[in-house]
FIBAKOL-824189 format. One record per atom (N, C-alpha, C, O): residue number from 1; atom name; x negated, y negated, z. Coordinates in steps of 0.05 Angstrom, whole numbers, plus 5000, padded with zeros to 4 digits. Atoms other than C-alpha are relative to their C-alpha. Layout:
REM residues N
RODO, n, atom, east, north, up
RODO, NUM, CA, X, Y, Z
...
This chain:
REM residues 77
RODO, n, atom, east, north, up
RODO, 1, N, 5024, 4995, 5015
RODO, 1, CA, 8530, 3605, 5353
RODO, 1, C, 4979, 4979, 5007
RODO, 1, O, 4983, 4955, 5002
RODO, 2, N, 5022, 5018, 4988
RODO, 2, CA, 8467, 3576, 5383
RODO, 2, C, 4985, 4991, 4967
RODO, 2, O, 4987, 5003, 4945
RODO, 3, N, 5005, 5009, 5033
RODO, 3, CA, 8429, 3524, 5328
RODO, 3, C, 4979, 5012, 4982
RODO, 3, O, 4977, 5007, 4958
RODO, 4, N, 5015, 4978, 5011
RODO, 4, CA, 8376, 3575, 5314
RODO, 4, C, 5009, 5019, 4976
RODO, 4, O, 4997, 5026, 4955
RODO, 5, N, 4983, 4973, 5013
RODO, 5, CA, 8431, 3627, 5291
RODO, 5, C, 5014, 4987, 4977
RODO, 5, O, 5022, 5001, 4959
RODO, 6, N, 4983, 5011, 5024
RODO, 6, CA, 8467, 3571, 5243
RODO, 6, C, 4979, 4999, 4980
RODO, 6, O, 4981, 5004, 4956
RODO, 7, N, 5017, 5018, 5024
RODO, 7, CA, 8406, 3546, 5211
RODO, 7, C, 4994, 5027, 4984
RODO, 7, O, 4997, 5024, 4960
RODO, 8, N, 4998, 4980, 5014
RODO, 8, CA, 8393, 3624, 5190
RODO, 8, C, 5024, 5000, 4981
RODO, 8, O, 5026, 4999, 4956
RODO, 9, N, 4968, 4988, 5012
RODO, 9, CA, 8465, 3638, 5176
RODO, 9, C, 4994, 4974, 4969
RODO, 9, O, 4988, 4982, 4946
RODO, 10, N, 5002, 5024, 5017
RODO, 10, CA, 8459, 3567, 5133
RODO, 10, C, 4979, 5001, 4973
RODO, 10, O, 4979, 4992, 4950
RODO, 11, N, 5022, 5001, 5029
RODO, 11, CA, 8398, 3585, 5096
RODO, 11, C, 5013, 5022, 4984
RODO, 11, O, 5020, 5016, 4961
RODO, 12, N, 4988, 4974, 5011
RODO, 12, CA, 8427, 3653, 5077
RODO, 12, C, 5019, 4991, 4978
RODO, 12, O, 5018, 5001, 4956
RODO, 13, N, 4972, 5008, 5014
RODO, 13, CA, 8491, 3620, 5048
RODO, 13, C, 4983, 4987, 4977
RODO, 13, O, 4985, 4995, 4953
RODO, 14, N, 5013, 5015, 5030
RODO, 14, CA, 8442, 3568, 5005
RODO, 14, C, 4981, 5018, 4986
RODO, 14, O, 4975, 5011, 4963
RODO, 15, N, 5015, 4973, 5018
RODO, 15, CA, 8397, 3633, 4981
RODO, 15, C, 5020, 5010, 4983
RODO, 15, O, 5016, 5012, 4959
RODO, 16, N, 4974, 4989, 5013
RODO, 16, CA, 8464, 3661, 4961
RODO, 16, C, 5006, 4988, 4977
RODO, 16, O, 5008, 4999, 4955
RODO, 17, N, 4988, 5020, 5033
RODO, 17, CA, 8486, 3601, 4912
RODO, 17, C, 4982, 5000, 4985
RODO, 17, O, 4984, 5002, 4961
RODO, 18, N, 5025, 5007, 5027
RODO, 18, CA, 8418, 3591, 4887
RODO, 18, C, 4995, 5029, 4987
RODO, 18, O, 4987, 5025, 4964
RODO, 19, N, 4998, 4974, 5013
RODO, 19, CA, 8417, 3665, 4866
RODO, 19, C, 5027, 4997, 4979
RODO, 19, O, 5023, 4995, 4955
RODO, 20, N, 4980, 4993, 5014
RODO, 20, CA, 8493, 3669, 4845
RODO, 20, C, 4993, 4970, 4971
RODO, 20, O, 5003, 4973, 4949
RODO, 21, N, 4994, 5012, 5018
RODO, 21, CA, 8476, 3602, 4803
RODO, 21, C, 4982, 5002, 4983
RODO, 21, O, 4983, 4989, 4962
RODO, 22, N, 5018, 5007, 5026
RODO, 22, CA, 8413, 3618, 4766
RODO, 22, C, 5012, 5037, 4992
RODO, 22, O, 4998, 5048, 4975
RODO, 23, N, 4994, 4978, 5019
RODO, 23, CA, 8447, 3689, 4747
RODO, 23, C, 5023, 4990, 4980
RODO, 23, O, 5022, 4993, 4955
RODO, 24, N, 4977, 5030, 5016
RODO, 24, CA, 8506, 3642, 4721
RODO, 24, C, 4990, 4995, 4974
RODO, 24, O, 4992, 5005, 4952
RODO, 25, N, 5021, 5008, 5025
RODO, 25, CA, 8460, 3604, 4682
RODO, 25, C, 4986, 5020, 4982
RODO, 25, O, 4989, 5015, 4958
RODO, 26, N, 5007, 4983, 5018
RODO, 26, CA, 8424, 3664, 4655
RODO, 26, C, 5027, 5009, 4987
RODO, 26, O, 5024, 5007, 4963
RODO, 27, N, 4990, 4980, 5011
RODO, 27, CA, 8491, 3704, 4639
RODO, 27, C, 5009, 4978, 4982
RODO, 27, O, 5007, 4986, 4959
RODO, 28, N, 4993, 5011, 5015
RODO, 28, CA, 8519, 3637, 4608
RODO, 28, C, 4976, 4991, 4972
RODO, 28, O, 4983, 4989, 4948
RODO, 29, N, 5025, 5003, 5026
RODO, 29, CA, 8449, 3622, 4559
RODO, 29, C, 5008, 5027, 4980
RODO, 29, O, 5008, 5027, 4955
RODO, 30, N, 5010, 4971, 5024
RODO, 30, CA, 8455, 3699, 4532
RODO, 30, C, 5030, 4992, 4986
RODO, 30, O, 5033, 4987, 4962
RODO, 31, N, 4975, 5003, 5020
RODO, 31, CA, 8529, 3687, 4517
RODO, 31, C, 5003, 4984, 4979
RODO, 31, O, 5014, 4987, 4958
RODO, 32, N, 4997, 5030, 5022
RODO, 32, CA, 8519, 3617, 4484
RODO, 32, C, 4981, 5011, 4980
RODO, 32, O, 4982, 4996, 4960
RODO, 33, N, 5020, 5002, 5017
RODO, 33, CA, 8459, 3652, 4444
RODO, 33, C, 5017, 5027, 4985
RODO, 33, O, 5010, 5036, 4964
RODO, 34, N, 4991, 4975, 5019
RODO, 34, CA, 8503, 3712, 4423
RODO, 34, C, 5026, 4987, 4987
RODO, 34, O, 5037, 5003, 4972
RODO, 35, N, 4980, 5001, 5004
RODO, 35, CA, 8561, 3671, 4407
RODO, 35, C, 4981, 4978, 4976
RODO, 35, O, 4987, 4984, 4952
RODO, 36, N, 5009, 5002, 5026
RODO, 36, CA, 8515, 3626, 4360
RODO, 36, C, 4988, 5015, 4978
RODO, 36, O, 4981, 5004, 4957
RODO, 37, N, 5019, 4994, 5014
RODO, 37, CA, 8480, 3677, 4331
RODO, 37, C, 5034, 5020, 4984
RODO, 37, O, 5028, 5031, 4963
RODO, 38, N, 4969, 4986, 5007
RODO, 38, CA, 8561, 3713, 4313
RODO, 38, C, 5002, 4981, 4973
RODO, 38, O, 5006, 4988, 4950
RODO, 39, N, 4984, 5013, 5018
RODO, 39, CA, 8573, 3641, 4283
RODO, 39, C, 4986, 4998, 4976
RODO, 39, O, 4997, 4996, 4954
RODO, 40, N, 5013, 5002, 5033
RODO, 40, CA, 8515, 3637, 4231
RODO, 40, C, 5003, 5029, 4991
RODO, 40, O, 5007, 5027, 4967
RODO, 41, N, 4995, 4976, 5011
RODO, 41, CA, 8524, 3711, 4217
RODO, 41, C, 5032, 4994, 4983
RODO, 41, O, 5036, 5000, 4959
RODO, 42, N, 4978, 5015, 5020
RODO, 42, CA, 8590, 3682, 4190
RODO, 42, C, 4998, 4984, 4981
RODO, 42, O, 4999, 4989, 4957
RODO, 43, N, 5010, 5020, 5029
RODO, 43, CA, 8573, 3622, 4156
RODO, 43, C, 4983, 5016, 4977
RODO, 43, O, 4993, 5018, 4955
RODO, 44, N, 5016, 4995, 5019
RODO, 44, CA, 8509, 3659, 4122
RODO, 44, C, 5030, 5024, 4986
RODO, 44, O, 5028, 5019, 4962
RODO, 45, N, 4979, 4977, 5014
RODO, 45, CA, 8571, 3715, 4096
RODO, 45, C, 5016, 4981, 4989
RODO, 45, O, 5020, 4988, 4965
RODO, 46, N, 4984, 5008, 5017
RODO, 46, CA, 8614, 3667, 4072
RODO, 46, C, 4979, 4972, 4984
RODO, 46, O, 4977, 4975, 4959
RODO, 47, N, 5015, 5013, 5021
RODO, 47, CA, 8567, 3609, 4042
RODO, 47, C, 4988, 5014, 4983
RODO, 47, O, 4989, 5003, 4961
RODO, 48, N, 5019, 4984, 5014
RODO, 48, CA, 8521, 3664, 4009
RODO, 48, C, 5007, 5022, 4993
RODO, 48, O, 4991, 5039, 4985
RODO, 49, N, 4986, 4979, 4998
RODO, 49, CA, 8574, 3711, 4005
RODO, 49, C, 4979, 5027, 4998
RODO, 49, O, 4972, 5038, 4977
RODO, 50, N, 5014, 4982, 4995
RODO, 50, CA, 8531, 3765, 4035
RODO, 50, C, 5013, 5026, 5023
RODO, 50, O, 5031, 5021, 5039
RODO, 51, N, 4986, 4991, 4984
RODO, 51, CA, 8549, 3819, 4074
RODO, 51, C, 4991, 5005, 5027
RODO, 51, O, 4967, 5008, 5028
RODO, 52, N, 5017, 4999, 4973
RODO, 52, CA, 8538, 3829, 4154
RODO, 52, C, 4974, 5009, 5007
RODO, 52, O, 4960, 5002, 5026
RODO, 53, N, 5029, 4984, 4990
RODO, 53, CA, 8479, 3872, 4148
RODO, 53, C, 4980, 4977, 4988
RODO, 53, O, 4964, 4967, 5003
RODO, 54, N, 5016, 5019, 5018
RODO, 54, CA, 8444, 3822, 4094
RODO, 54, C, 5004, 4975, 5018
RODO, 54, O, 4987, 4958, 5021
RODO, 55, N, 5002, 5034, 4979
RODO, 55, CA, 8465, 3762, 4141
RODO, 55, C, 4988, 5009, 5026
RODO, 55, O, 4987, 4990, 5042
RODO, 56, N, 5010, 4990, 4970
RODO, 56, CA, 8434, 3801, 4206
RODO, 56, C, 4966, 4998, 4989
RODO, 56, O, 4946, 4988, 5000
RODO, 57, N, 5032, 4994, 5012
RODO, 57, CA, 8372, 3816, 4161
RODO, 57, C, 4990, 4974, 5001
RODO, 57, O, 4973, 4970, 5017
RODO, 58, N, 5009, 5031, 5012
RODO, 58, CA, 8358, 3743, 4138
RODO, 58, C, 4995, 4987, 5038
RODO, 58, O, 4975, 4982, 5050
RODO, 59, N, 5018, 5008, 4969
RODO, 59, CA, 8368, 3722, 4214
RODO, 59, C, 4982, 5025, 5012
RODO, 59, O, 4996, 5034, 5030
RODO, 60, N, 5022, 4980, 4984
RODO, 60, CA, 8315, 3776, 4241
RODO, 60, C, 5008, 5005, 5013
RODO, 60, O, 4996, 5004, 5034
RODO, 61, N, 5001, 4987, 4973
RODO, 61, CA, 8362, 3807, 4282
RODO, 61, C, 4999, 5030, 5009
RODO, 61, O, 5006, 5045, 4991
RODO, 62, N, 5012, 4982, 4999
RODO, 62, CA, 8340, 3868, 4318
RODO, 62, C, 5021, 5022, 4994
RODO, 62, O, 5044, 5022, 5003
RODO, 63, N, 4982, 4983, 5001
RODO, 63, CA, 8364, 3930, 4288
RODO, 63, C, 5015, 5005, 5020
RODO, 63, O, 5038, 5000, 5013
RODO, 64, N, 4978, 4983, 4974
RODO, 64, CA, 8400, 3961, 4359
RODO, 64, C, 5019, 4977, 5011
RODO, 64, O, 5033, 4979, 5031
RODO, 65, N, 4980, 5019, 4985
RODO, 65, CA, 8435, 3887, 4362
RODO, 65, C, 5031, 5005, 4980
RODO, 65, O, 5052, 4997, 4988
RODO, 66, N, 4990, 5011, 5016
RODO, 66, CA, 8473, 3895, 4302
RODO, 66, C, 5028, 5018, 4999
RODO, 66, O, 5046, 5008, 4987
RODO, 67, N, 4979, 5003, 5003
RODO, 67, CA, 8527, 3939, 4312
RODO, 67, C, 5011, 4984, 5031
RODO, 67, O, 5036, 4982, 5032
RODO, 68, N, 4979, 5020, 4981
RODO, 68, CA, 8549, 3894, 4382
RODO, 68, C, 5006, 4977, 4969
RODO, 68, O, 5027, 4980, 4957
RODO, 69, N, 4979, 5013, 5020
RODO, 69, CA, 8557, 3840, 4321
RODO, 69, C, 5014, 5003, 4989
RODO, 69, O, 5031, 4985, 4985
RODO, 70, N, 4979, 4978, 5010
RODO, 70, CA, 8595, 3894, 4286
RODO, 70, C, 5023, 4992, 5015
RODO, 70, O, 5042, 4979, 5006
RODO, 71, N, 4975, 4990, 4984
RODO, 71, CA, 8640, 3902, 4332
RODO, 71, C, 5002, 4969, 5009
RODO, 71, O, 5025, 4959, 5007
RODO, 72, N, 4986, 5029, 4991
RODO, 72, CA, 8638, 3827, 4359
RODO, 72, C, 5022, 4995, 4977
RODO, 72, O, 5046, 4999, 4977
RODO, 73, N, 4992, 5018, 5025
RODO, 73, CA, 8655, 3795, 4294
RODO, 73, C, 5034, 5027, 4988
RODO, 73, O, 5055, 5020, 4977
RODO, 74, N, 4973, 4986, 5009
RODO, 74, CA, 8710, 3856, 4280
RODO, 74, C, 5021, 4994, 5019
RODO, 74, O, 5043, 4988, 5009
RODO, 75, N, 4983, 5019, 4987
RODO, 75, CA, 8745, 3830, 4340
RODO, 75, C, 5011, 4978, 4991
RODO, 75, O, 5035, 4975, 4988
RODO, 76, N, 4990, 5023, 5014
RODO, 76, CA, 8749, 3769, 4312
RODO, 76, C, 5024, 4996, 4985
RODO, 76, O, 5039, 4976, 4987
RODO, 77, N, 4992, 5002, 5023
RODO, 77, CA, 8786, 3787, 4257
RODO, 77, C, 5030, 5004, 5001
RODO, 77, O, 5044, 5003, 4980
């Protein structure tokens, strides 16, 4: 491989990581933001003894999120 053909091949490979690591980073933020937003939907249900929909309501979350918390938080259980 003449050094023309590596330094391509080379950039390609570091386009590659920097892609695979800021989708990383994005898929890990949404998880860390769905997995706090699970844990105060808990707390507010048991400090305020309220129930999931009344603890979704209070945090503003968007009606079409609320049965994935449904169904997260029933996993849980």
């Amino acid at each position: 491989m003449d050094n023309f053909s590596k330094q391509i091949y080379e950039a390609g490979i570091n386009d590659g990581r920097a892609e695979g690591k800021a989708e990383g980073l994005a898929e890990g933020k949404a998880v860390g933001k769905a997995e706090g937003k699970a844990e105060s939907i808990k707390n507010l249900m048991s400090t305020m003894n309220v129930s999931i929909d009344q603890a979704m309501d209070i945090l503003k979350t968007p009606p079409e999120e609320h049965q994935y918390f449904k169904d997260l938080l029933a996993k849980e259980q």
